[in-house]
Backbone bond lengths (Angstrom), bond angles and torsions (degrees), N, CA, C in turn:
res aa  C-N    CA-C-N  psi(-1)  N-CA   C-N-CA  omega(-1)  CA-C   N-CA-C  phi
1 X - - - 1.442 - - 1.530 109.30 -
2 X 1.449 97.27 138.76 1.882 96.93 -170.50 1.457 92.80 -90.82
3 X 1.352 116.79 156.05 2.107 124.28 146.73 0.989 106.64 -42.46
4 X 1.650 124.87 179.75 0.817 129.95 131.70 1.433 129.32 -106.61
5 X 1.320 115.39 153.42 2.092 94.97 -179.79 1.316 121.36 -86.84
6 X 1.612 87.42 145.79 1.430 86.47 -171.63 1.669 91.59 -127.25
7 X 1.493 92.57 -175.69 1.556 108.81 177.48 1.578 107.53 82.88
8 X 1.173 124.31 -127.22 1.584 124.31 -153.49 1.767 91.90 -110.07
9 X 1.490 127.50 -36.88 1.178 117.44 163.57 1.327 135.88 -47.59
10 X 1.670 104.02 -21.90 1.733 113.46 -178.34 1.578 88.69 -65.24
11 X 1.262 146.90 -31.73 1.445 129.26 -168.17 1.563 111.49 -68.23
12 X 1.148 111.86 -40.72 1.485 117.96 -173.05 1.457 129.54 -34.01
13 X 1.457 117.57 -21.36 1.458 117.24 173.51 1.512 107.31 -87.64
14 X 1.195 114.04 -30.17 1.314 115.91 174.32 1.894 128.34 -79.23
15 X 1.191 96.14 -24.70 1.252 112.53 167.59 1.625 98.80 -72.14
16 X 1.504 145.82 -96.77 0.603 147.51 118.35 1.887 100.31 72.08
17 X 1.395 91.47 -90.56 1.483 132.32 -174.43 1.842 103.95 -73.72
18 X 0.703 124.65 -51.49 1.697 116.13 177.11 1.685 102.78 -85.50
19 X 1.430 145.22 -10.74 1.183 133.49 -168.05 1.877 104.78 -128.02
20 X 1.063 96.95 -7.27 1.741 86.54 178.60 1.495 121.33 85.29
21 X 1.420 118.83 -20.51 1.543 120.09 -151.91 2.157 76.30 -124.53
22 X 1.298 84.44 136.00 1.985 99.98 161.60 1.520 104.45 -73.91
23 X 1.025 107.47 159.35 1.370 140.60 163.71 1.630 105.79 -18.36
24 X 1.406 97.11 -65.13 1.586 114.80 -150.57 1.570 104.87 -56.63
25 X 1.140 97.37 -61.40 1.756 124.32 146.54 1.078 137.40 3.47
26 X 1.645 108.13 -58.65 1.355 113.84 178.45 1.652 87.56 -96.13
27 X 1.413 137.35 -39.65 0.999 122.17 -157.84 2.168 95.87 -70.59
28 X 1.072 92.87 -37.38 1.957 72.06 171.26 1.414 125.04 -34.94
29 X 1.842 95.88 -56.75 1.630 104.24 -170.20 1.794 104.01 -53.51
30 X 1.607 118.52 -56.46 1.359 93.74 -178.92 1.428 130.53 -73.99
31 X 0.997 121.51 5.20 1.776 117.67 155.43 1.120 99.99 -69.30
32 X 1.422 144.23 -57.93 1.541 158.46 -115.32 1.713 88.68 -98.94
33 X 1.332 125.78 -24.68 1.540 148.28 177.58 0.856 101.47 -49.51
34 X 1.520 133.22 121.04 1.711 126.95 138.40 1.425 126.07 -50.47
35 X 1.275 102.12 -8.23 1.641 105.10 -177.96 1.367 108.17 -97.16
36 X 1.148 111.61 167.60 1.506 120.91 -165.66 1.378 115.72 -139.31
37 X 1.338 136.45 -31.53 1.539 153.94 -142.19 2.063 90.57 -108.18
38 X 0.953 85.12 118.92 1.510 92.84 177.88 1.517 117.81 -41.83
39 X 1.418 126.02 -52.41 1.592 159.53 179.69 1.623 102.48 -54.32
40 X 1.452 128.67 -26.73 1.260 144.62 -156.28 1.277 93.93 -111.01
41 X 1.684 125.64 -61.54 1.494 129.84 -166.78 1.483 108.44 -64.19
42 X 1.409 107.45 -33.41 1.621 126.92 -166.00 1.761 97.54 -68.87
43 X 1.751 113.06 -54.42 1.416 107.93 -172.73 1.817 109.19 -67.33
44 X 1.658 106.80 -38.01 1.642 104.78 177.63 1.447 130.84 -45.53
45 X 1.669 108.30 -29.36 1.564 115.01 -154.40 2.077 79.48 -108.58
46 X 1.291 110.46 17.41 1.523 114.94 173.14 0.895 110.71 -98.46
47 X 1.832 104.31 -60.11 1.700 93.42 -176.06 1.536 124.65 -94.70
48 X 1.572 94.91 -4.80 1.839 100.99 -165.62 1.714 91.68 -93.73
49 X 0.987 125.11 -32.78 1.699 127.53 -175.50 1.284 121.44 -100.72
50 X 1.580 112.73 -25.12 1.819 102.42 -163.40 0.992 126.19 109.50
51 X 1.249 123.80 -33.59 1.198 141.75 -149.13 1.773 96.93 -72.77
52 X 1.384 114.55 131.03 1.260 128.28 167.66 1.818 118.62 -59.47
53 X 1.497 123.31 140.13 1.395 105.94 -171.35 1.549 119.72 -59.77
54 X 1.172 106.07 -46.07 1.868 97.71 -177.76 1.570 90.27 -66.23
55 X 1.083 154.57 -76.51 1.535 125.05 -157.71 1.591 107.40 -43.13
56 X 1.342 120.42 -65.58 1.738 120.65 -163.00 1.479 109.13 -36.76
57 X 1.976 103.22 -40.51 1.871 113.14 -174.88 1.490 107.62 -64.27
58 X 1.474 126.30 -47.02 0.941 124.56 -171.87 1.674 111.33 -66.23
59 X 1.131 122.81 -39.15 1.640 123.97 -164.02 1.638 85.83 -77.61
60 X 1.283 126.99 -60.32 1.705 117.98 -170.68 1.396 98.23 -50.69
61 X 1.489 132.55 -64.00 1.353 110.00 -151.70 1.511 96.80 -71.84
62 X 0.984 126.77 -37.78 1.359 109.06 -177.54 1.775 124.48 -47.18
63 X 1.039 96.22 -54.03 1.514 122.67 171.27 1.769 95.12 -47.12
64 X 1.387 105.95 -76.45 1.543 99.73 -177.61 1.467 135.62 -42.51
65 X 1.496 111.68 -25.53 1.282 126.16 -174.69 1.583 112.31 -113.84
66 X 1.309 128.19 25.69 1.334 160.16 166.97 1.385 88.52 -98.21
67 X 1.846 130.60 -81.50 0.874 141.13 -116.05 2.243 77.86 -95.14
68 X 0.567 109.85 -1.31 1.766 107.80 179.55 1.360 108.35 -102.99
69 X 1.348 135.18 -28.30 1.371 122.27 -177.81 1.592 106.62 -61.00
């Protein structure tokens, strides 16, 4: 029996699926970011992409807490 995902990855099929671009993708653009502050990346991928707030939160923190291990 598989998990299921949870946390900020459960968005990813849906992100995915309503925006056209994979995962990997958006996670380039926020490295590729001069910004850094979660609150900042979250409003950019709002107004510069579209991106709805629970998707933008989920791909940054994810992204952010990738980028810390």
């Amino acid at each position: 029996m598989t998990n299921p995902v949870k946390g900020p990855a459960s968005y990813f099929p849906s992100i995915e699926r309503t925006y056209g671009r994979p995962v990997a993708e958006w996670q380039e653009l926020i490295r590729a970011s001069p910004l850094t502050r979660h609150g900042e990346l979250v409003a950019w991928l709002k107004t510069e992409h579209g991106l709805g707030h629970g998707h933008a939160n989920a791909l940054v923190a994810h992204t952010l807490a990738e980028d810390r291990r």
